[in-house]
C-alpha positions, 0 to 999 in steps of 0.5 A: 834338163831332158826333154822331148828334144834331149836326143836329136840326130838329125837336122830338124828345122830348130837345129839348123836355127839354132846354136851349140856351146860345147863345154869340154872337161868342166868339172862334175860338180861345177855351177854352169849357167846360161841366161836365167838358167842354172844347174850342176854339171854331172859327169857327163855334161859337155854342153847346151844345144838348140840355143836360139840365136841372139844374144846370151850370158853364160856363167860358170864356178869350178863347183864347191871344192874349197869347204863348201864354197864354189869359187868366184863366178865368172861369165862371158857375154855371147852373140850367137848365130844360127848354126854356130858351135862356140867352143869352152874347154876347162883349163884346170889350172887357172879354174875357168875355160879358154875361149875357143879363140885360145885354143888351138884352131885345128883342135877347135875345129875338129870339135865344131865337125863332131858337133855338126856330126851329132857325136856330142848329142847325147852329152848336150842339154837343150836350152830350156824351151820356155826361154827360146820361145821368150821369157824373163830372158829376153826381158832382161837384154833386149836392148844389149846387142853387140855394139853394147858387149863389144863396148862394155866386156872387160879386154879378157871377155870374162867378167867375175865376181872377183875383180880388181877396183881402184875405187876406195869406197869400195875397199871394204867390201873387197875385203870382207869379200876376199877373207871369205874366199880366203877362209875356204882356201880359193886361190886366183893365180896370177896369170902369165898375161894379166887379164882385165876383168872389169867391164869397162862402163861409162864413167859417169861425172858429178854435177859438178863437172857439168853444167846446169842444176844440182837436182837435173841430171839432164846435161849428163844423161846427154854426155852418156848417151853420146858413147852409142849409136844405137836410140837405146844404147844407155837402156843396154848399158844398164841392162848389162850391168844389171844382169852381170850382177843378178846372174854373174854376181859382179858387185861392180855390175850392181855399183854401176846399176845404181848410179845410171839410175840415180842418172836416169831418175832425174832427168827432169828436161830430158823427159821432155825432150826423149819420151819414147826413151824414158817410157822404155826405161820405165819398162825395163825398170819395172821388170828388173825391179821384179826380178829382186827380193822384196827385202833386198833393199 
């Protein structure tokens, strides 16, 4: 990850703007992500500075400890603001950070002043300048905001790839899923304080409970795009979903993908009524379709 802003001990006009996440005990080898970014930690990673403000998706696994295969990814959306110091600390036994909101807060900011002190600079990775001066990720999330995390995140913040579903269609794959985890020996511990990790999406009702034609969606386009204030909440709905699959691996980000989008493919009277809608939906379609293999499908 260096570059020319690798080492910075001072407060340059980017790092007022920007902000720090700082990553304490992550374990060498683990697979850390932020955005479209990945790496494997070394030794002496504690973290990503020089982050621009706005809105990003850090994902994580404790690194390939289990016969070659990492453990189940997790991942956390981020609101973040100029200045800012976001604090993950490793907890070994469970295998994922605590929040900084977990933590002790007199330890918490003890680290946000060695921050702001340069105490951790050497150990920190810059964000990658090509995303901060806007890329691929800024149009992966432009229309996911904090009305849209605050709305979707699951109650524990985290999202992961292992995840709990009362949906029968979906036991098969589980399964298949879990007997790989099991065959490399990874094991989730139950927790003294049981944590959601479902992110909670709009449900979306068939034809049926609606009115209108069996082919326009239109009637449910509508349902759905009441839950938000914002003109393209639906459009950061599915962004969401979309990057928690494609970054954070979430099988129930991918479900959710596809049927907005069967939603949002057949709207035939609401193309009529919400142009300016669908032309951006258009734009964001074309750009995550780009992001997938060819073969995919």
């Amino acid at each position: 990850m260096e570059d020319n802003r690798t080492f910075i001990s001072s407060e340059t006009e980017e790092v007022k703007r920007s902000a720090t996440i700082l990553c304490l005990e992550t374990p060498e080898g683990s697979e850390f992500g932020i955005d479209d970014y990945e790496f494997t930690c070394g030794p002496s990673f504690k973290g990503i500075k020089l982050i621009p403000p706005g809105v990003h998706f850090v994902f994580y696994s404790a690194g390939a400890k289990y016969g070659g295969m990492s453990p189940p990814r997790s991942g956390i959306f981020l609101e973040l603001k100029s200045g800012q110091v976001k604090i993950l600390k490793w907890n070994h036994k469970e295998e994922d950070f605590d929040l900084d909101d977990e933590l002790d807060q007199d330890e918490m900011q003890r680290y946000v002043a060695g921050v702001e002190r340069f105490d951790f600079d050497r150990f920190l990775g810059p964000y990658p300048k090509s995303n901060s001066e806007g890329n691929k990720w800024n149009y992966l999330s432009a229309h996911i905001n904090g009305e849209i995390i605050s709305a979707l995140e699951p109650k524990g913040k985290r999202i992961s790839s292992l995840y709990d579903t009362s949906d029968p269609s979906l036991e098969e794959k589980m399964e298949e899923q879990m007997e790989k985890l099991k065959s490399s020996r990874v094991k989730m511990e139950q927790k003294s304080v049981q944590v959601n990790y479902n992110p909670q999406f709009s449900v979306i009702p068939t034809n049926k409970q609606v009115l209108g034609s069996h082919m326009d969606k239109s009637l449910i386009f509508e349902l759905l795009e009441k839950r938000y204030k914002g003109r393209f909440g639906l459009l950061g709905e599915l962004q969401f979903a979309f990057v928690i699959f494609l970054l954070g691996q979430s099988f129930n980000g991918f479900e959710q993908w596809k049927q907005l989008l069967n939603v949002l493919c057949s709207c035939e009277s609401s193309l009529k009524t919400h142009p300016y809608f669908f032309s951006e939906f258009i734009a964001v379609l074309h750009y995550q379709l780009k992001q997938i293999p060819e073969d995919f499908f």
